[in-house]
Structure formats: C-alpha cells, structure tokens
C-alpha positions in Angstrom: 0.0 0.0 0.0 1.2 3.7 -0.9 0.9 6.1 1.7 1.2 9.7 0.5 2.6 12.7 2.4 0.1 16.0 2.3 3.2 18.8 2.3 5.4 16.1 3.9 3.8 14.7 6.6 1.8 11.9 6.8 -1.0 13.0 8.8 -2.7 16.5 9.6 -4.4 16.0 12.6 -0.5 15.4 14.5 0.2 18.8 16.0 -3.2 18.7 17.1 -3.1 15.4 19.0 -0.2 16.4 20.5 -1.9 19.7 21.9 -5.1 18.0 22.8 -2.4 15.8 25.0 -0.7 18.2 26.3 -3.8 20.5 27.6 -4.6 17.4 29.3 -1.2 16.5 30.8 -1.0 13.4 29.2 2.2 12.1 28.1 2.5 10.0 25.2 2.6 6.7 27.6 -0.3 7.9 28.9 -2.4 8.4 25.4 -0.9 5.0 24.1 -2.8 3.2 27.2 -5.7 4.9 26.9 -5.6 4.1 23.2 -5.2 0.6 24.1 -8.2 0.5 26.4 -10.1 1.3 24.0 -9.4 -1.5 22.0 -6.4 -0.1 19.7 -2.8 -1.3 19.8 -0.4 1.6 19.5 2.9 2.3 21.5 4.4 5.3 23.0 6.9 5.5 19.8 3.7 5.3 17.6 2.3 8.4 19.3 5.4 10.4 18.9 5.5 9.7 15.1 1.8 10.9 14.9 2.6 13.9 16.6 5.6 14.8 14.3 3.6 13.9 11.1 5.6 10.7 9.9 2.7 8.1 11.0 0.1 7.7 8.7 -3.2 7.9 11.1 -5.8 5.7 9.6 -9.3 6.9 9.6 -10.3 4.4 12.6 -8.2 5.4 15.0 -9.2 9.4 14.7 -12.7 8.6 16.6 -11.1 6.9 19.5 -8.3 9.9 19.3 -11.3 12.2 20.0 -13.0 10.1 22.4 -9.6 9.5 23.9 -8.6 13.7 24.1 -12.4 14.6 24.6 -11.9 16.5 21.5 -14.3 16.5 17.9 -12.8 14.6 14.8 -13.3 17.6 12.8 -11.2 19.4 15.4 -8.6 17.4 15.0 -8.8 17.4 11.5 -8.7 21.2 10.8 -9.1 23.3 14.1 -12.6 23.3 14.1 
C-alpha cells in the first residue's frame, strides 16, 4: 500500500493530538494506554511519530483519538 505525504507529513491532525495531550497532561505513555483500552494497539513511539507527522493515522483510530482527548474529529482534522 502507498501512503502519501500532504506537504510532507503523513497526517494533519498530528500537532493537534499532540496539543489536545498536552492540555490534558498526558504524556504519550499515557495516550498509548488509553488508546489501548479502548481497544487499539499503539505504542508510545507510535504516538510520537503521529505527533511529528511521519505516521500515517488511519481513519479508525481518529474517533477513538477524539473520544480518547475529549476533543471532535473535525477538530482534529482542521481546528474546528
């Protein structure tokens, strides 16, 4: 499978994770078991190459993101 980058990164909702995270004092050990309650595998080292854009985030994962950072999909997506 061919991932693309989008201005070369491999996500857009990465710097936003990470702030959601960080308003919340989470670190990324924290996140990654919160992510794996809820029923996704992911590791600390997974979070950090979300959150510096060279992790492709599949579209499955961004709901449980959001229920995850109590944040909305679309604001992870574009701010909104």
């Amino acid at each position: 499978m061919k991932i693309y980058d989008f201005n070369g990164r491999k996500n857009i909702c990465g710097d936003r994770i990470r702030e959601a995270r960080l308003k919340r004092r989470m670190s990324q050990s924290d996140l990654a078991a919160r992510m794996q309650i809820e029923g996704i595998q992911i590791e600390r080292d997974s979070i950090s190459r979300i959150e510096i854009g060279t992790r492709f985030v599949p579209d499955y994962e961004l709901p449980l993101f959001s229920k995850v950072l109590n944040v909305s999909v679309e604001w992870l997506l574009n701010g909104e």
